[in-house]
C-alpha positions in Angstrom: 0.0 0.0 0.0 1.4 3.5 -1.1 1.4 6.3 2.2 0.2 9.6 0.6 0.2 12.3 2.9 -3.3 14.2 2.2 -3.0 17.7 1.2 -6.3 20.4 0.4 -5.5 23.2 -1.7 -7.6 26.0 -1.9 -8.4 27.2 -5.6 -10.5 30.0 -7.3 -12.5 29.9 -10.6 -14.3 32.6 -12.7 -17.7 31.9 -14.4 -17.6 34.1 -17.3 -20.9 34.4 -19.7 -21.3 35.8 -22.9 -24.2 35.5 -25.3 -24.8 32.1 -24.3 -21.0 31.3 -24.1 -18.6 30.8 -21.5 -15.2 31.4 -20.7 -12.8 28.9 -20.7 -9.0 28.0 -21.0 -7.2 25.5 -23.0 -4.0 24.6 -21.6 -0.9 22.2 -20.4 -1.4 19.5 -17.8 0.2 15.9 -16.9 -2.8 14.7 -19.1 -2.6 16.5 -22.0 -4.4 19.7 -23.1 -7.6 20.2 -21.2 -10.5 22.9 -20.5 -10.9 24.7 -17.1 -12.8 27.4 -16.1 -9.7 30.3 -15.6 -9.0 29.2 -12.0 -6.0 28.8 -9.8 -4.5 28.7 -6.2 -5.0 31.4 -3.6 -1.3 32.5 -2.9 -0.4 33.3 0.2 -1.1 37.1 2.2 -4.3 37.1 -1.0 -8.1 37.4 -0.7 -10.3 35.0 -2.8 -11.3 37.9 -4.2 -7.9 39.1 -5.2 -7.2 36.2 -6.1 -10.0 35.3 -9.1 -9.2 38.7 -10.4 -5.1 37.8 -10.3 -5.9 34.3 -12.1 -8.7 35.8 -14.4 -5.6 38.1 -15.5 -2.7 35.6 -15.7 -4.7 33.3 -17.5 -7.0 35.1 -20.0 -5.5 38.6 -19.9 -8.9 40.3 -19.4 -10.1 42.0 -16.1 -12.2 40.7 -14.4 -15.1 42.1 -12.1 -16.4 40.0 -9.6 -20.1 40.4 -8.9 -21.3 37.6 -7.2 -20.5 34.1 -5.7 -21.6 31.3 -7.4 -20.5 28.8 -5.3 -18.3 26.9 -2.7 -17.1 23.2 -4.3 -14.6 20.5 -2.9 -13.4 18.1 -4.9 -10.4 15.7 -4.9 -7.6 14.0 -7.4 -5.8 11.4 -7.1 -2.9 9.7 -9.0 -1.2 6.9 -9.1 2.7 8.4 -10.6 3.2 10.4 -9.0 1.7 9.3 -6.1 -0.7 12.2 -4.3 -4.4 12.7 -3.0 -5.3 16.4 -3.3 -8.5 17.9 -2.1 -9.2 21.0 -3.7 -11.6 23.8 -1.7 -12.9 26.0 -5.1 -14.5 29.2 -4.8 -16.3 30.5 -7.9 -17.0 33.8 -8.6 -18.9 35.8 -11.2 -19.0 38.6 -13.2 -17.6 40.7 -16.5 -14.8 40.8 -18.1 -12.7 43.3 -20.0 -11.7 42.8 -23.8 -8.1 41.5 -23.8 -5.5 43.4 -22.8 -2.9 44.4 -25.8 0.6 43.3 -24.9 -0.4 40.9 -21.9 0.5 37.4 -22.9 -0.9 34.4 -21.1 0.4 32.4 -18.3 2.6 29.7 -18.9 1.0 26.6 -20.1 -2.3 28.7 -21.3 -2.7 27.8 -24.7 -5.8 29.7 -25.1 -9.1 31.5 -24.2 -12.5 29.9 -25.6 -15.8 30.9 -25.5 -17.7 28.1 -25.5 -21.9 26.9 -24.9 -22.4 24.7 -22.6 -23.2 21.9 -25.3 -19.7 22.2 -26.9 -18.3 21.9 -22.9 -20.8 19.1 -22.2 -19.9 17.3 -25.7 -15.8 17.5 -24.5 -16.2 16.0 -21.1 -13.2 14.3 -22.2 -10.7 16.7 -22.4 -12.4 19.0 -18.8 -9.4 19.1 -16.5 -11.8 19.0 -13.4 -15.3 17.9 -12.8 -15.9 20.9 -11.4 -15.9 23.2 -14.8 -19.3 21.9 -15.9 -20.4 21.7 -12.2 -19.8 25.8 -11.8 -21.4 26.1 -15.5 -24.3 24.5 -14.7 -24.6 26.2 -11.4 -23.9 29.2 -13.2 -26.8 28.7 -15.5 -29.8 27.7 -13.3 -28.7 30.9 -11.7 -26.7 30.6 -8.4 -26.2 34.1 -7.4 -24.6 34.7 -3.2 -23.6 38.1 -2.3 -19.7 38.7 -2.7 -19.5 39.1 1.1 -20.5 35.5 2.0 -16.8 35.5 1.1 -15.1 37.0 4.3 -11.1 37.7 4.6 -9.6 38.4 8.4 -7.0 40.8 8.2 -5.0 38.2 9.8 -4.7 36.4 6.5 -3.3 38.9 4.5 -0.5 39.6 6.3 2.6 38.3 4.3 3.8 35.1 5.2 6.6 34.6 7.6 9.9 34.1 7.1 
């Protein structure tokens, strides 16, 4: 039996609608190129908040405007090589986005923005890099709407880390 130490992460997405369409990344992962909502890891001294607008930026180069909570997910990965179990705490936000910003070039491993229904999401289930992008889609969609301050930051937490 293999002794993984168990690890939760806390992440960030943003649910971004168009027209119908939503915004997604393409990018680099152990498994290939997969979709994900633009998402990523709260850093440490960071607001969720600060966060999803940080990721939004690194991975889509757009701004983006939080409006709303959508909602609060945990999910969990596990691999076999190399070993790990990974619990990941997602908070998704909502809200607008600007029109790309000239001269602001994608994180590394972003291959590219989409805009996408969620049919043509739903018809590549195969290549989603978490359950969760659908999941935040769909919640997204049948309208799950929390104020931005069920989202609360102590003061405590954004003090920069020790050293």
């Amino acid at each position: 039996m293999i002794q993984v130490e168990w690890a939760s992460r806390v992440t960030v997405a943003a649910i971004v609608e168009r027209d119908g369409r939503y915004l997604v990344v393409e990018e680099h992962t152990p498994d290939g190129l997969r979709l994900n909502n633009p998402a990523g890891h709260l850093d440490p001294g960071e607001s969720p908040l600060q966060a999803v607008v940080r990721e939004a930026l690194e991975e889509t180069a757009r701004r983006f405007t939080p409006t709303a909570v959508v909602g609060v997910y945990l999910s969990r990965a596990r691999r076999a090589e190399p070993p790990s179990d990974v619990t990941y705490l997602r908070l998704a936000f909502t809200g607008c986005v600007s029109e790309p910003l000239p001269g602001h070039a994608l994180d590394t491993g972003i291959v590219r923005t989409l805009w996408l229904t969620p049919d043509e999401l739903r018809a590549q289930g195969d290549r989603h890099r978490t359950p969760l992008l659908m999941r935040c889609i769909d919640d997204h969609h049948a309208g799950h709407r929390h104020p931005l301050e069920l989202i609360h930051t102590d003061a405590s937490a954004l003090a920069p880390p020790a050293r």
